[in-house]
C-alpha positions in Angstrom: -14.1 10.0 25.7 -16.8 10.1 23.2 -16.0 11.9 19.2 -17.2 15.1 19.0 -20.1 15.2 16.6 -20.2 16.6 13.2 -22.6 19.6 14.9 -20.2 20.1 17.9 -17.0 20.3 15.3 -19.2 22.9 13.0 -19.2 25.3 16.2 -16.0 25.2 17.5 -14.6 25.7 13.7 -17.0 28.7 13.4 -16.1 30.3 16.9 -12.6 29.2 16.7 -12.4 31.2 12.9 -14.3 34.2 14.1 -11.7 34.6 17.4 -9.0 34.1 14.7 -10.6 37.2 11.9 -11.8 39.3 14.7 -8.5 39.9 16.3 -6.2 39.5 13.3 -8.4 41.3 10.5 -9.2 43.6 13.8 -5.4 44.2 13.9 -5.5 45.1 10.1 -8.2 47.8 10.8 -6.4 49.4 13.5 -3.1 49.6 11.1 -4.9 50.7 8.0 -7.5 53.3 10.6 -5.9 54.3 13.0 -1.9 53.9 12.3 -2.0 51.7 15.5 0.4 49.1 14.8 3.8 51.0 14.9 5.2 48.1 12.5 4.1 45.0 10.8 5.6 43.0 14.0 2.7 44.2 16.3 0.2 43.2 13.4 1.8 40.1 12.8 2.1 38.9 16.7 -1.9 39.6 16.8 -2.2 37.0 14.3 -0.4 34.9 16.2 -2.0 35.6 19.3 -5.0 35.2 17.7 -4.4 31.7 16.8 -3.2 30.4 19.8 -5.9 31.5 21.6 -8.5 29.9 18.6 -6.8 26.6 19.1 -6.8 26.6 22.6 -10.9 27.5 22.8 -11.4 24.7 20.5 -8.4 22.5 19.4 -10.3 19.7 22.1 -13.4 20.1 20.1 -12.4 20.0 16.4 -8.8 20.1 16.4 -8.7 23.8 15.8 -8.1 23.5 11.5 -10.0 26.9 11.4 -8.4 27.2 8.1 -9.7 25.0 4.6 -6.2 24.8 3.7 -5.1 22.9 6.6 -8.3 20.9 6.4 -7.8 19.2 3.1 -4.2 18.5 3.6 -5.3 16.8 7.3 -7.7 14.6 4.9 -5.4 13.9 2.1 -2.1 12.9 4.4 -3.3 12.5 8.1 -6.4 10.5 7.9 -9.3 13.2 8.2 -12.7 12.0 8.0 -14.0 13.0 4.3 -17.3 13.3 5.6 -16.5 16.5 7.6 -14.1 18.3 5.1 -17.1 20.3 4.0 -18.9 21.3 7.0 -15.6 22.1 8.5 -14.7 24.4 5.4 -18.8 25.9 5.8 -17.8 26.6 9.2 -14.5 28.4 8.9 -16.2 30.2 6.2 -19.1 31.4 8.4 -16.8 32.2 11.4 -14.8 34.7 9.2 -17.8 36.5 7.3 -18.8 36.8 10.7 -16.4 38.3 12.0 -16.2 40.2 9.4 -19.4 42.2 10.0 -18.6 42.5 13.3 -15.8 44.4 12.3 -17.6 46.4 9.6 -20.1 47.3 11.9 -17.4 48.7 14.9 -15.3 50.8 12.5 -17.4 51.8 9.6 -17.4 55.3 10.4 -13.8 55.4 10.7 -13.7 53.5 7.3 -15.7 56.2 5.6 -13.8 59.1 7.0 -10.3 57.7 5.6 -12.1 57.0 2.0 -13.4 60.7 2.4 -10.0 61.9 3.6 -8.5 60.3 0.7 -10.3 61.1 -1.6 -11.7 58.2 -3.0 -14.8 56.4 -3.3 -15.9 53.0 -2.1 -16.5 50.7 -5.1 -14.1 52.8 -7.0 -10.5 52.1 -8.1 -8.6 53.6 -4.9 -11.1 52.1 -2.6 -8.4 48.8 -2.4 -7.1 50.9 0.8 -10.1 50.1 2.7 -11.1 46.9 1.2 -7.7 45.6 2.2 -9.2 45.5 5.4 -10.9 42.5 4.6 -9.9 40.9 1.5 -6.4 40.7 0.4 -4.3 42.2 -2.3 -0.7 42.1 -3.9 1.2 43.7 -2.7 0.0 45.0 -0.1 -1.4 48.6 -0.7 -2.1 49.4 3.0 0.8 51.9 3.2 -1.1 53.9 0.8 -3.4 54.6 3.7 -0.7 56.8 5.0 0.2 60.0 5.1 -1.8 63.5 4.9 -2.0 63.8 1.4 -4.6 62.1 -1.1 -4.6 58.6 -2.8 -2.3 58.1 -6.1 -3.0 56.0 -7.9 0.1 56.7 -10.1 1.7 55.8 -7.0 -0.8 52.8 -6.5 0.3 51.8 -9.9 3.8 51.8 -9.3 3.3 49.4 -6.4 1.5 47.3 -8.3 4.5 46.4 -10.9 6.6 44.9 -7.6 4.4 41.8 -7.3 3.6 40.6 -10.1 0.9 37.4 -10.2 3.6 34.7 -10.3 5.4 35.9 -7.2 2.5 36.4 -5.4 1.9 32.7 -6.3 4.8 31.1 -5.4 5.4 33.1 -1.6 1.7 32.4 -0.4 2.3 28.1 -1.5 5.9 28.4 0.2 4.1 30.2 3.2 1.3 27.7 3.4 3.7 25.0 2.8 5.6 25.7 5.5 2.6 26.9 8.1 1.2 23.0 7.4 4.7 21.5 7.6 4.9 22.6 11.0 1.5 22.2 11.7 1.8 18.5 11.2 5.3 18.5 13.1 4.3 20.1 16.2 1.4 18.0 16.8 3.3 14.5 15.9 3.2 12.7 19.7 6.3 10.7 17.9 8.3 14.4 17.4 10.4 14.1 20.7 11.7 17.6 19.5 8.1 19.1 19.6 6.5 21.4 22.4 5.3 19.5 25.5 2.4 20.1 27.8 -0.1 21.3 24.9 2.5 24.2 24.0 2.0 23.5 20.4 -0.5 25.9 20.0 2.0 28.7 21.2 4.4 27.7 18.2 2.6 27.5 15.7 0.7 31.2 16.4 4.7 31.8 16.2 5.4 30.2 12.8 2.4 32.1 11.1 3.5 36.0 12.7 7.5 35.2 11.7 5.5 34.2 8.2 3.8 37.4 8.0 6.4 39.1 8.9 8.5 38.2 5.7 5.2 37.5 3.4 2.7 40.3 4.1 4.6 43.0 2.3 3.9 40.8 -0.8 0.3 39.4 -0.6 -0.8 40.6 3.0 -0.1 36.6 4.0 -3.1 35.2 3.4 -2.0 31.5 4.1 -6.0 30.7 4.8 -8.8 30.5 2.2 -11.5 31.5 4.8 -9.3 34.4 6.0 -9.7 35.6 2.6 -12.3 34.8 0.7 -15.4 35.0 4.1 -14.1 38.8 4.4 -13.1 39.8 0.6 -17.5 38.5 0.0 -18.4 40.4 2.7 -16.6 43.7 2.0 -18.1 42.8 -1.7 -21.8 42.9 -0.5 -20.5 45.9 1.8 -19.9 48.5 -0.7 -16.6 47.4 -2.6 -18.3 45.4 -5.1 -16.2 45.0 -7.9 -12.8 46.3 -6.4 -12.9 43.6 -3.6 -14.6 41.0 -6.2 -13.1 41.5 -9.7 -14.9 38.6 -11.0 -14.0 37.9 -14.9 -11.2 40.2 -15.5 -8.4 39.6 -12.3 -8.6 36.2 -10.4 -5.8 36.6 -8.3 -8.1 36.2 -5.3 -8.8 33.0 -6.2 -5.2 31.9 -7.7 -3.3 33.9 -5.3 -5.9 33.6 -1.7 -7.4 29.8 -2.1 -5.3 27.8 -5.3 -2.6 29.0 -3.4 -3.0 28.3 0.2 -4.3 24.8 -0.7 -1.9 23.8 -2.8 0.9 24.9 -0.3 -0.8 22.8 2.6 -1.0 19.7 0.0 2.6 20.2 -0.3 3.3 20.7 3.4 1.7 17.9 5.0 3.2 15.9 2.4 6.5 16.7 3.2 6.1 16.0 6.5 3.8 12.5 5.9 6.4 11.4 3.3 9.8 13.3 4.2 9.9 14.2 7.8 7.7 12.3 9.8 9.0 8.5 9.1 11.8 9.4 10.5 11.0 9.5 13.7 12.0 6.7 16.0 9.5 4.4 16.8 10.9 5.0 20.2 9.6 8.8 20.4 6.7 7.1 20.7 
């Protein structure tokens, strides 16, 4: 069987990202909207729904990275072709802007009803509780969405002191680490432990919802540069401007959403390339 092209790879990584945005930032919308998601399980099983389904549309194609993360560690410890690091990152970055217009353009009005219910104004300090339907913030302000009465932002403030930078650091590299760790495991043919039967798709949508589920309270559990940054531009050109793209004064989006998440998948797959994996037997194989 022939390689996919370079063209054939860019596709599936952009379809593949937009199935995983659409349904997991779709999931965020719903929470944030509508109160739809009755706790952050249910958000965090459509995540992992979400990418199950991604890798089982294209994991034949392109091998389903649909994260940049995951991408640079797969070229710094597994062999990835260098040549294709940066189309694949164009095209996880393209799937998730994509998707998220698509989801800006279904619940807008519902978006500007909550801002008006709250009382705030998009662009504005307060406006975070929309935004964090596309970008990402620490912690996670969403439950500020809540209620009947208006926004706080002495409330908002508050929150804010519970995660400071450092620890929102340090939990989305452990996260990543761990998402690429078993990334890598899972999809070892030498693992005699691992999923059979192309299964490995369902664990690893597992290992990123029981991540979520301990993370996102912290920094929404970002884990994926394009999950991020793809949505945090597009709310930017949206409306949010400054609040979703605080260029020059806060770069936690890039520390915290991309330094991060790399890092953390570096750090992964090497644990697994240089820990884990030699010691499989030989006769796993």
């Amino acid at each position: 069987m022939s390689t996919p092209t370079v063209r054939q790879c860019f596709i599936a990584e952009l379809i593949g990202t937009f199935i995983l945005i659409f349904f997991g930032c779709g999931a965020v919308h719903t929470a944030v909207l509508f109160g739809a998601q009755s706790g952050l399980w249910q958000v965090a099983i459509v995540w992992g729904v979400a990418i199950m389904l991604a890798i089982y549309a294209t994991g034949s194609i392109s091998g389903a990275h649909i994260n940049p993360a995951i991408t640079v560690s797969m070229w710094i410890w597994n062999g990835f072709d260098r040549g294709r690091v940066l189309p694949y990152v164009a095209a996880q970055m393209s799937g998730a802007f994509l998707a998220a217009a698509a989801l800006f353009l279904i619940f807008s009005p519902k978006l500007t009803a909550l801002e008006q219910a709250k009382g705030v104004v998009r662009g504005q300090p307060g406006s975070e509780i929309t935004a964090t339907c596309y970008g990402e913030f620490y912690p996670n302000p969403g439950g500020l969405a809540g209620g009947e009465g208006p926004y706080s932002a002495e409330e908002h403030a508050e929150l804010k002191k519970t995660v400071p930078h450092g620890v929102a650091f340090v939990a989305e590299v452990i996260g990543t680490a761990i998402l690429a760790m078993m990334v890598f495991s899972l999809t070892n043919e030498r693992n005699a432990g691992a999923p059979q039967n192309n299964q490995a798709a369902i664990f690893i949508g597992l290992t990123v919802a029981i991540l979520i589920s301990v993370i996102a309270p912290l920094t929404q559990a970002c884990f994926n540069p394009a999950r991020d940054f793809a949505p945090r531009l597009f709310s930017a050109l949206a409306g949010w401007g400054y609040v979703a793209l605080p260029l020059g004064s806060d770069w936690g989006w890039l520390t915290v959403y991309i330094i991060a998440p790399t890092l953390g998948a570096v750090i992964g797959g090497g644990l697994y390339t240089r820990v884990l994996g030699p010691m499989y037997s030989e006769d796993h194989s």
